[in-house]
N, C-alpha and C positions, 0 to 999 in steps of 0.2 A: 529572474532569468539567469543568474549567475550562479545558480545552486548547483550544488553534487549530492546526487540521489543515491545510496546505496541498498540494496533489497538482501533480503536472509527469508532462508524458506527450508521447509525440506523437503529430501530429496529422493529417491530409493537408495539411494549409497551413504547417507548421512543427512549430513545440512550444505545447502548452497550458497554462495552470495556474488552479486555480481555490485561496479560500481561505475555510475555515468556520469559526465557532468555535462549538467542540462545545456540547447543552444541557447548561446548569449542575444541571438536573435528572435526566435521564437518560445523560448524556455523549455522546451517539449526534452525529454527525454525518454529513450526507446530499451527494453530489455526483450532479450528473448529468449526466452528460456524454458522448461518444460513446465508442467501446471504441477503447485505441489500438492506431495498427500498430507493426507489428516490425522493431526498426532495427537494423540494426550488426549482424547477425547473434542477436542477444538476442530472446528472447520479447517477445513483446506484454506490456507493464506498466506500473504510475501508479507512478512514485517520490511518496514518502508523508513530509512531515516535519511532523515534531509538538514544538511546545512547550508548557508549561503551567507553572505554580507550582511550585517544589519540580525543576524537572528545571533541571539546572545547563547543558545544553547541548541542543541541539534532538535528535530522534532521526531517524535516517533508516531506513527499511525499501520494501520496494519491493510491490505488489499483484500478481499473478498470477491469470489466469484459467485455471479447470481440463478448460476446451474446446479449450485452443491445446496445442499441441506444444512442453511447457517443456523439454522431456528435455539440449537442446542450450544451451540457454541456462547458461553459465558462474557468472553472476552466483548466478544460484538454486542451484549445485552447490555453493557456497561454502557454506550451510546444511545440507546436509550431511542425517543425520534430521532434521532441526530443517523443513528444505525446507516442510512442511503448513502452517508456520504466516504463508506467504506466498501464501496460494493460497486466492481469494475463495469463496464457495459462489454457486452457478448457484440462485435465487430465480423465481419466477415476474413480479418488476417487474423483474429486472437480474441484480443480484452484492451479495452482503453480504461484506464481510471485517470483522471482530472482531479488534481489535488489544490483543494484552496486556499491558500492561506490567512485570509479574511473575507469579511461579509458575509453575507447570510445564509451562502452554501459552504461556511467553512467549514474546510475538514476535520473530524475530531483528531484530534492528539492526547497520548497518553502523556502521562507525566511517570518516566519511570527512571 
């Protein structure tokens, strides 16, 4: 609950990044920003890195939207089944993604 979440995406103008740090009460943290485009051949997605207390090195995971065409995208085929737990829910204000840190919905993490 005491994390700082920072996001990288791109953008029409280049690359973006915004950075939040989650509430210490509910852990939720909020961005709002435009949906990115798709570069390099890669799906449209916010690389995501998170550190907090207790995590000995920052985590990195990437966000996916489940209206884009992920199929081709490399990166997300690296997850393997695991693939759902990079892949935001379509909400009525936006996109929610819920990132786990453990158990059996945990999030993947690259190691990079």
């Amino acid at each position: 609950r005491d994390a700082l979440i920072e996001i990288w995406q791109t953008g029409p103008e280049g690359g973006h990044w915004g950075r939040c740090a989650a509430d210490i009460e509910t852990g939720l943290a909020r961005f709002t920003t435009l949906k990115p485009a798709a570069a390099d051949g890669q799906a449209p997605h916010i690389l995501t890195w998170i550190v907090a207390r207790g995590i000995n090195l920052g985590l990195t995971t990437r966000v996916y939207f489940p209206d884009e065409d992920n199929a081709g995208d490399a990166v997300l085929g690296i997850a393997g089944d695991r693939a759902g737990t990079l892949i935001a829910e379509r909400t009525h204000a936006g996109y929610a993604h819920v990132i786990h840190l453990q158990g059996p919905n945990e999030t993947v993490f690259f190691d990079v």
